[in-house]
N, C-alpha and C positions, 0 to 999 in steps of 0.2 A: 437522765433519770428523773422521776415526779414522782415524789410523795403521795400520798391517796388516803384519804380517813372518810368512813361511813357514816353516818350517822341517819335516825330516822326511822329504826325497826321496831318491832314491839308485837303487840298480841292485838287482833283484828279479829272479830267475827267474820262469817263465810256471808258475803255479800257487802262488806265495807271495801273503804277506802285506806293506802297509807303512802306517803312520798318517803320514799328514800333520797338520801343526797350524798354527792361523795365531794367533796373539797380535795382539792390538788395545789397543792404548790412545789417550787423545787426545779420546778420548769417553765417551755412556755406552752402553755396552756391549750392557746389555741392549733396547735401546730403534731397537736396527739387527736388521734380517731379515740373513741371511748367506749366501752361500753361493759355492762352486766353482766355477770355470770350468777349460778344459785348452786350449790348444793344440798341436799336432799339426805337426811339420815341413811347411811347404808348405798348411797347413790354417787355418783359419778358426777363431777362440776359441770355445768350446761348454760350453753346460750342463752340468755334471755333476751337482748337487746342491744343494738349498737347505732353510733351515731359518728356521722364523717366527721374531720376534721375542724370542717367551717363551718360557724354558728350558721343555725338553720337551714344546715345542711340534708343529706337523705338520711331516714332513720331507716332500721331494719330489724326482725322482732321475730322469733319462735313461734312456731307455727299454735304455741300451747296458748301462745300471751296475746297473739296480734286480736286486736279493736277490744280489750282489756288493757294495756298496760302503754303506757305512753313515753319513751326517752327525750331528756332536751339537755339543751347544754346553753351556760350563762359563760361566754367566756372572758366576760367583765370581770364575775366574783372567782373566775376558775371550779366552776361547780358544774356536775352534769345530776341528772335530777333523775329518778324515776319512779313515776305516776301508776300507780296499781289500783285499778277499780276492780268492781266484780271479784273480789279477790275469792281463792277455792282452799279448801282444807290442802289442796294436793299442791300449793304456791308455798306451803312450809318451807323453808329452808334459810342457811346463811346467804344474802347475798352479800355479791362481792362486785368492787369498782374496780376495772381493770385500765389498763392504758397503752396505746401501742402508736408507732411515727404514723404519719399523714400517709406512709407510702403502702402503709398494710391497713386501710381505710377499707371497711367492707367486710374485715375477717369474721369468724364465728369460731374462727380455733384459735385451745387456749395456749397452746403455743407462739402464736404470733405476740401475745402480748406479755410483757417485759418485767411492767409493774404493776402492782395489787395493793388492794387495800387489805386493811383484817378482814372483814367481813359485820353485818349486821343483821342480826337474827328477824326474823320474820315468822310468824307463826301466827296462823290461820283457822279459827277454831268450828267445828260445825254447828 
């Protein structure tokens, strides 16, 4: 099991930038796939972005996010990152850092994955 904390959200205009980051400890770090999920007021939790197990591994991204929003993972400081440009009023929501073994590397359901952060608010203003 790993730990997960967010931090990094806040209030952006519609056309900024913001990094989220999630810190994991509690395990070992590099040996978990990772990735994003968001929920939306009134909305159902959703994919945003995932990254394999191994540093500089494949990323993979929402068809809503992809060449907007960029995942990476440090797994020196145990941290995965995500890079939001172009951001849209409709990218509101809490995101959330999720974590799942090497052998469920690829998923986009929030099932596969085990542990979670709280979540950190995002909001995106017009």
């Amino acid at each position: 099991q790993v730990h997960l904390v967010e931090s990094g959200g806040g209030l952006v205009q519609a056309g900024g930038s913001l990094r989220v980051s999630c810190l994991a400890s509690g395990g070992l770090f590099s040996s978990y796939a990772m990735a994003w999920f968001r929920q939306a007021p009134g909305k159902e939790r959703e994919f945003v972005a995932g990254i394999r197990y191994l540093e500089g591994s494949r990323q993979y991204y929402a068809d809503s996010v992809k060449g907007r929003f960029t995942i990476s993972r440090d797994n020196d400081n145990n941290t995965v990152y995500l890079q939001m440009n172009n951001l849209k009023p409709e990218d509101t929501a809490v995101y959330y850092c999720a974590a799942t073994p090497g052998y469920n590397s690829g998923s986009v359901y929030e099932y596969d994955y085990k542990d979670w952060g709280q979540g950190t608010q995002v909001t995106v203003s017009s």
